[in-house]
Backbone as XML, in Angstrom:
<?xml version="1.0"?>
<chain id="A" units="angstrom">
  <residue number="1" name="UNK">
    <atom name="N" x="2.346" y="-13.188" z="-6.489"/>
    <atom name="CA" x="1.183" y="-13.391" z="-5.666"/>
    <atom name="C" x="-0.071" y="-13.476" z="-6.538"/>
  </residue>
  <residue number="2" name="UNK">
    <atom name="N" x="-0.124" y="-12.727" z="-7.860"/>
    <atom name="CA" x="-1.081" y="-13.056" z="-8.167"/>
    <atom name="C" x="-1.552" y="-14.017" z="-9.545"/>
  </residue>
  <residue number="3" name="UNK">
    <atom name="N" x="-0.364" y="-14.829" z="-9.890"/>
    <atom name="CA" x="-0.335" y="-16.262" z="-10.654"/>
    <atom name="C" x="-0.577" y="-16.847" z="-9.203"/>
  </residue>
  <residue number="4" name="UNK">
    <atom name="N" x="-0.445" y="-16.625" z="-7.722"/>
    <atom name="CA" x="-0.495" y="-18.013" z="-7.143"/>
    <atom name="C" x="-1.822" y="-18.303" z="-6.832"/>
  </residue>
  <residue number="5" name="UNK">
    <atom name="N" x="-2.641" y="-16.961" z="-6.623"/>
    <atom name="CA" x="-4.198" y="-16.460" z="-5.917"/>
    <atom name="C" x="-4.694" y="-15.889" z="-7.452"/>
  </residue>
  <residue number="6" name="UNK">
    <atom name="N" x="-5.101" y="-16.764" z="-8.422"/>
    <atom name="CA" x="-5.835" y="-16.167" z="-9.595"/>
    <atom name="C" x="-7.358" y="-15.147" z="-9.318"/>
  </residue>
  <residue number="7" name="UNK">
    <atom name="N" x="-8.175" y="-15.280" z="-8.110"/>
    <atom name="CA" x="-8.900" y="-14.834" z="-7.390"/>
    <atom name="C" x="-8.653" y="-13.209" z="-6.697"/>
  </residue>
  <residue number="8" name="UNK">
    <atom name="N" x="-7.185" y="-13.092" z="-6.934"/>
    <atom name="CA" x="-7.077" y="-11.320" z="-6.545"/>
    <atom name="C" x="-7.253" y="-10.739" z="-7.976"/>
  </residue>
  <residue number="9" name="UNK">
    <atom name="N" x="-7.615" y="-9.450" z="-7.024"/>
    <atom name="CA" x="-7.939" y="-8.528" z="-8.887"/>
    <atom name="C" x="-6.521" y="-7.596" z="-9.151"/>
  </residue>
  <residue number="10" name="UNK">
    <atom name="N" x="-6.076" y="-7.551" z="-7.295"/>
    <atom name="CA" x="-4.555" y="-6.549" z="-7.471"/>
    <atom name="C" x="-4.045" y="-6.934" z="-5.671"/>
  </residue>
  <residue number="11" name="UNK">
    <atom name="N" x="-3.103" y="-6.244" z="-5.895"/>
    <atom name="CA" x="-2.353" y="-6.712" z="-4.498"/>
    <atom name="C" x="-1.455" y="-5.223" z="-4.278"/>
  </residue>
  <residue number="12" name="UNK">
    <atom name="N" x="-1.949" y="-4.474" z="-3.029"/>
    <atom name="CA" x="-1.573" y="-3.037" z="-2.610"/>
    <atom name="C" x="-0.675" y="-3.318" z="-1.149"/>
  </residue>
  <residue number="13" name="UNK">
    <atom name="N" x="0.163" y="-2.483" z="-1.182"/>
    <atom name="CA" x="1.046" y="-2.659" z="0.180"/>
    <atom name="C" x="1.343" y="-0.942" z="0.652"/>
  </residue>
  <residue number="14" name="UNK">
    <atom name="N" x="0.914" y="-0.450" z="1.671"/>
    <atom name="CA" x="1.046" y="1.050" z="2.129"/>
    <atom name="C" x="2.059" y="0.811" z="3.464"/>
  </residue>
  <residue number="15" name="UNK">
    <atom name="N" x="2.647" y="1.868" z="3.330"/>
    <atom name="CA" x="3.416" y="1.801" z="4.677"/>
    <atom name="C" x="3.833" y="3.491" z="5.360"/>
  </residue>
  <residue number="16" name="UNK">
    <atom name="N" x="3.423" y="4.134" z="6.455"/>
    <atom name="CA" x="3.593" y="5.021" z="6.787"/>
    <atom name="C" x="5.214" y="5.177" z="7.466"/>
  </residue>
  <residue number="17" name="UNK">
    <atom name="N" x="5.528" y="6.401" z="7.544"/>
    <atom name="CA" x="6.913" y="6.982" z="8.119"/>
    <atom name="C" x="6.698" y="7.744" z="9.114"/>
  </residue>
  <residue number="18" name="UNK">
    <atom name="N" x="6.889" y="6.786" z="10.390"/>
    <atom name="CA" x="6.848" y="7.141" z="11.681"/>
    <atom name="C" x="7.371" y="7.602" z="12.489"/>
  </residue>
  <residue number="19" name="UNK">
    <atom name="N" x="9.133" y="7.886" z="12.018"/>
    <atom name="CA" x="10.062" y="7.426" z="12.726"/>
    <atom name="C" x="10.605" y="8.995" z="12.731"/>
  </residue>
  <residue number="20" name="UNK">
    <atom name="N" x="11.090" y="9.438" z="13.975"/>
    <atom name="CA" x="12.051" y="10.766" z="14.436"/>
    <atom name="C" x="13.027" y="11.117" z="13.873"/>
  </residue>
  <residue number="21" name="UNK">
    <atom name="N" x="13.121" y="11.887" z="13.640"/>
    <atom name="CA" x="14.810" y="12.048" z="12.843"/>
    <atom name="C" x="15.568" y="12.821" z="14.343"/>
  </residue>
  <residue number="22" name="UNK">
    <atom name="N" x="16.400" y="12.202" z="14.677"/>
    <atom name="CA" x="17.635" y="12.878" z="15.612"/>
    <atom name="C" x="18.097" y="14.017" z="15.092"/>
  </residue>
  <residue number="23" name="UNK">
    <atom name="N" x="17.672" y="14.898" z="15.591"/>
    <atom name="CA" x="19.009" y="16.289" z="15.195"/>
    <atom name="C" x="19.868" y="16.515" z="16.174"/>
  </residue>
  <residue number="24" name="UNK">
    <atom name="N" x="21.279" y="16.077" z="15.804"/>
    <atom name="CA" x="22.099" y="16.736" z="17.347"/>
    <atom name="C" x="23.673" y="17.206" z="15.726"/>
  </residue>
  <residue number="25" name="UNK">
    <atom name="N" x="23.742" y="18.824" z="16.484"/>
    <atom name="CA" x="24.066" y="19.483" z="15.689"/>
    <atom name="C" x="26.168" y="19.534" z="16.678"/>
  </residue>
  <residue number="26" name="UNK">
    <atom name="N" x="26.778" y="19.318" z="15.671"/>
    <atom name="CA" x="28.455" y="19.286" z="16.809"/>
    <atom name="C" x="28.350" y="20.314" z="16.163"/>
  </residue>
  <residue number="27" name="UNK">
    <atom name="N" x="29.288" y="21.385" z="17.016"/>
    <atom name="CA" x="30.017" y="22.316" z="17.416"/>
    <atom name="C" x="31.660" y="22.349" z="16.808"/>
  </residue>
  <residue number="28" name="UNK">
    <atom name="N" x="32.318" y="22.528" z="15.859"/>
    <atom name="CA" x="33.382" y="22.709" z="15.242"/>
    <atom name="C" x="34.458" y="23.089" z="16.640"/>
  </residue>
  <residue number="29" name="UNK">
    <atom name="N" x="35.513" y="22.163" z="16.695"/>
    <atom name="CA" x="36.414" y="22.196" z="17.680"/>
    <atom name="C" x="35.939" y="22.339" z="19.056"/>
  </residue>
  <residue number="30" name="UNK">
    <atom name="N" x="34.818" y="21.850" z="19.660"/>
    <atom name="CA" x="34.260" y="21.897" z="20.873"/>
    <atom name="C" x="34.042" y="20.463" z="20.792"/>
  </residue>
  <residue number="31" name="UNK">
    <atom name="N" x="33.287" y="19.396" z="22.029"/>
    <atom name="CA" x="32.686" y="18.497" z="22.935"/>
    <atom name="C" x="31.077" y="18.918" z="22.938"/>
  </residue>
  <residue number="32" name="UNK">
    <atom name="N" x="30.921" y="20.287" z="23.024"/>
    <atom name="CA" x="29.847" y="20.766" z="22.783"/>
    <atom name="C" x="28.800" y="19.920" z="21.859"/>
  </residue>
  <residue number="33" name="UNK">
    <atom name="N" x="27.815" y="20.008" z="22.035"/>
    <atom name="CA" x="26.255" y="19.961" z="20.849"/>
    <atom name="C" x="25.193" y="20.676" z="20.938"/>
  </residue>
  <residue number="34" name="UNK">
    <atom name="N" x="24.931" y="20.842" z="19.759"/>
    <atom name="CA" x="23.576" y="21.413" z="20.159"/>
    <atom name="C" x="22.085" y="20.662" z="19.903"/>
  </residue>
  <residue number="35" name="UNK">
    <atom name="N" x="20.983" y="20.503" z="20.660"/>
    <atom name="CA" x="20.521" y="19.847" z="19.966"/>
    <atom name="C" x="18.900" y="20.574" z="19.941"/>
  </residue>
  <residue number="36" name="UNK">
    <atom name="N" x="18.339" y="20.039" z="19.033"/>
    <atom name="CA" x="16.960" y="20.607" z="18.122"/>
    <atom name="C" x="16.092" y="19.922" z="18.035"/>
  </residue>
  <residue number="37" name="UNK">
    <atom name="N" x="15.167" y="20.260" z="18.284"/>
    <atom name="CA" x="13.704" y="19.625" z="18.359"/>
    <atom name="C" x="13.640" y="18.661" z="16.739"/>
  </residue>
  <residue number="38" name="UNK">
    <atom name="N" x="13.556" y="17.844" z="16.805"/>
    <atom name="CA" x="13.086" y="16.586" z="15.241"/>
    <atom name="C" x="12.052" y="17.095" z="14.591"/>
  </residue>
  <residue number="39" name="UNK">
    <atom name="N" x="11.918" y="17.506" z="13.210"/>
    <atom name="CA" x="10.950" y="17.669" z="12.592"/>
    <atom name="C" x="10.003" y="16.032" z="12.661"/>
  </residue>
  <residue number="40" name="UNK">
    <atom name="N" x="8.670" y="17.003" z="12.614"/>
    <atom name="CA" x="7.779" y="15.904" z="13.063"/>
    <atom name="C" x="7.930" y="14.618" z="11.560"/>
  </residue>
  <residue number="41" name="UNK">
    <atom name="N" x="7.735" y="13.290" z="12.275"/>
    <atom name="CA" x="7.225" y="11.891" z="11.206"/>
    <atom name="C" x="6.433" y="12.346" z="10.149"/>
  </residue>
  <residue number="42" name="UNK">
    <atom name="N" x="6.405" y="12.195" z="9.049"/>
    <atom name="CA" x="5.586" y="12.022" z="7.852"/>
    <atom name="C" x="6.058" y="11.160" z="6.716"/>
  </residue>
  <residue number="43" name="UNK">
    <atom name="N" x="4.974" y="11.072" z="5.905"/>
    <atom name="CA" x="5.197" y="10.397" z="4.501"/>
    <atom name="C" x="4.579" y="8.791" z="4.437"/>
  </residue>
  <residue number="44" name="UNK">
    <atom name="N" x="4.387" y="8.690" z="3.250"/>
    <atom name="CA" x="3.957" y="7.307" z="3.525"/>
    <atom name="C" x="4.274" y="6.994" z="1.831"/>
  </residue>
  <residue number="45" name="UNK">
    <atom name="N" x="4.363" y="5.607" z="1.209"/>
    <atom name="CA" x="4.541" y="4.871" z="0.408"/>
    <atom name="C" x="3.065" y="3.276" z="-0.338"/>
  </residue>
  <residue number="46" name="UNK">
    <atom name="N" x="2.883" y="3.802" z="-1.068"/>
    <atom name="CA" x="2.528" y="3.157" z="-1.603"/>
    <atom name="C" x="2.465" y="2.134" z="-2.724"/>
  </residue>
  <residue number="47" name="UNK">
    <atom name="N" x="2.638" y="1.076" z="-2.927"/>
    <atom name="CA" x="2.909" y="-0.033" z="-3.975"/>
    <atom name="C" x="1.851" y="-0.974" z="-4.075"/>
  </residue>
  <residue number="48" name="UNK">
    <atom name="N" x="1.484" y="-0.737" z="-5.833"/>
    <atom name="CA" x="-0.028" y="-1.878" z="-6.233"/>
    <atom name="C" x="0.859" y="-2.561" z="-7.538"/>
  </residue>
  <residue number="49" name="UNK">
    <atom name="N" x="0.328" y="-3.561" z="-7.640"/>
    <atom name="CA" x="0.346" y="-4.465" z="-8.407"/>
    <atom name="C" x="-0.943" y="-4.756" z="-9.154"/>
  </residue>
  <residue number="50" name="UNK">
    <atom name="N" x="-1.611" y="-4.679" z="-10.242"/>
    <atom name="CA" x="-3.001" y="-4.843" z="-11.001"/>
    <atom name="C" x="-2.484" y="-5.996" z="-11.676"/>
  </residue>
  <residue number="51" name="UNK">
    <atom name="N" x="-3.222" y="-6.812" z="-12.100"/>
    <atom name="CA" x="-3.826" y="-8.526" z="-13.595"/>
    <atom name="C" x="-2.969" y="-7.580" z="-14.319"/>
  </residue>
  <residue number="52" name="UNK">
    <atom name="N" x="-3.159" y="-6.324" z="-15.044"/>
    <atom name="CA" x="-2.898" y="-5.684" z="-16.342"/>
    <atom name="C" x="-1.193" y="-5.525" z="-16.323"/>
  </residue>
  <residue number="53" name="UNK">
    <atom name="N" x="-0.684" y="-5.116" z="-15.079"/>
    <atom name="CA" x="0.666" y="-5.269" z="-14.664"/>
    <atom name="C" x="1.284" y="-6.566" z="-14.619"/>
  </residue>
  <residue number="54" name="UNK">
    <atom name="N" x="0.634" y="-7.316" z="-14.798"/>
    <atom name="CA" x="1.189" y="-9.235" z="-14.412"/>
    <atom name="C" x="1.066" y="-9.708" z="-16.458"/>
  </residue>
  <residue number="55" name="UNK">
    <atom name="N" x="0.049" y="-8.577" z="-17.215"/>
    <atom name="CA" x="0.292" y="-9.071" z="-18.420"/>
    <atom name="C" x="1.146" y="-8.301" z="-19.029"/>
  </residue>
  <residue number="56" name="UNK">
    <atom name="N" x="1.150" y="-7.202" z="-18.644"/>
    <atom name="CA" x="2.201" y="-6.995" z="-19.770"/>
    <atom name="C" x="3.829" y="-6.736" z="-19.020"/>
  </residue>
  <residue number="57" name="UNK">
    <atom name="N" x="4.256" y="-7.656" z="-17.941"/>
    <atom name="CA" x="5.041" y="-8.240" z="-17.567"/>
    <atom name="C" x="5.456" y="-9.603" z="-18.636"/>
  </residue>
  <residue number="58" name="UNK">
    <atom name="N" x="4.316" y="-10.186" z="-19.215"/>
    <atom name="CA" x="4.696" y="-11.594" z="-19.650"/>
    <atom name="C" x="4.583" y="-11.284" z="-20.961"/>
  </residue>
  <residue number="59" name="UNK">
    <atom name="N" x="4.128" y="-10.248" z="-21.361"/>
    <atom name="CA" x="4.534" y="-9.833" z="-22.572"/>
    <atom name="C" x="5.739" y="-9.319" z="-22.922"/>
  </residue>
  <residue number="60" name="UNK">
    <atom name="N" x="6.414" y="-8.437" z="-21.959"/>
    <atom name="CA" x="7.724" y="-8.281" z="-22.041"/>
    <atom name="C" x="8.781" y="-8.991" z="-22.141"/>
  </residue>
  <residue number="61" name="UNK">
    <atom name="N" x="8.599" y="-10.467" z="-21.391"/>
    <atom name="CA" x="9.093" y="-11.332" z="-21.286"/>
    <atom name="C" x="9.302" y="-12.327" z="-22.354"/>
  </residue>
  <residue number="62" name="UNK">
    <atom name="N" x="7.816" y="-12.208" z="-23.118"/>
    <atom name="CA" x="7.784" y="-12.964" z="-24.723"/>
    <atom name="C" x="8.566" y="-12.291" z="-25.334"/>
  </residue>
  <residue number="63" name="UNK">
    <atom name="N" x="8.732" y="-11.010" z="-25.222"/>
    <atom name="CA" x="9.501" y="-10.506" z="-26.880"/>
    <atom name="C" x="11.057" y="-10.311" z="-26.480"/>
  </residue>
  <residue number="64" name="UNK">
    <atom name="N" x="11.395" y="-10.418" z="-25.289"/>
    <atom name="CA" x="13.009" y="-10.865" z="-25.134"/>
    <atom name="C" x="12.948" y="-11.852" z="-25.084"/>
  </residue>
  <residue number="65" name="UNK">
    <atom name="N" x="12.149" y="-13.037" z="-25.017"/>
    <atom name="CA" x="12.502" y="-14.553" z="-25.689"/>
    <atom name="C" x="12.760" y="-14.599" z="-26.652"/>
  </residue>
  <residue number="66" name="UNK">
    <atom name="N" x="11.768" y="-14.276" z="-27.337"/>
    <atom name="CA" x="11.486" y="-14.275" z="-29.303"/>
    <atom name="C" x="12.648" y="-13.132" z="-29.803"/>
  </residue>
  <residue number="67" name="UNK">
    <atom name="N" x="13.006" y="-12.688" z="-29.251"/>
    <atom name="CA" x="14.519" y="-11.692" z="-29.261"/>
    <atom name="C" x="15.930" y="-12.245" z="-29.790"/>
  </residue>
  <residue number="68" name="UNK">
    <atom name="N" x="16.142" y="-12.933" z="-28.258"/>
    <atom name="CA" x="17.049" y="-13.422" z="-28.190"/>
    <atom name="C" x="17.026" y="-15.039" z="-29.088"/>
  </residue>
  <residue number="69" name="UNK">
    <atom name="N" x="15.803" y="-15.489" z="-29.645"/>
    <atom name="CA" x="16.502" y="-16.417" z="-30.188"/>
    <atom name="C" x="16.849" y="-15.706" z="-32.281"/>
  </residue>
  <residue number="70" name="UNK">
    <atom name="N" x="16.423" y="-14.905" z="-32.342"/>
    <atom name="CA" x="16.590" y="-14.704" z="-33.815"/>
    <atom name="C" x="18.272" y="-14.669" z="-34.282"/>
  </residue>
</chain>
């Protein structure tokens, strides 16, 4: 994304964790369950990309070229 948009300085993506966790607890040799209140949603994730990350990406990339041909 950011060879295509030379105009970004970085490119960030966040995403929160919303989602319930089911607790339903079986009962060893029963039909039975028990079940429990879900600890509450949390957490979240974050991913950036910076110019400085896109160069020394292509620097990495030069010296396993120049690597592999010796």
């Amino acid at each position: 994304m950011l060879q295509r948009f030379p105009s970004l300085k970085d490119v960030r993506f966040e995403s929160q964790n919303r989602t319930w966790d089911t607790v339903v607890e079986q009962i060893p040799d029963s039909e039975g369950k028990v079940y429990t209140e879900p600890r509450l949603p949390y957490g979240f994730q974050r991913f950036q990309v910076t110019r400085m990350d896109l160069e020394n990406e292509r620097q990495t990339a030069n010296i396993g070229v120049e690597e592999s041909h010796r």
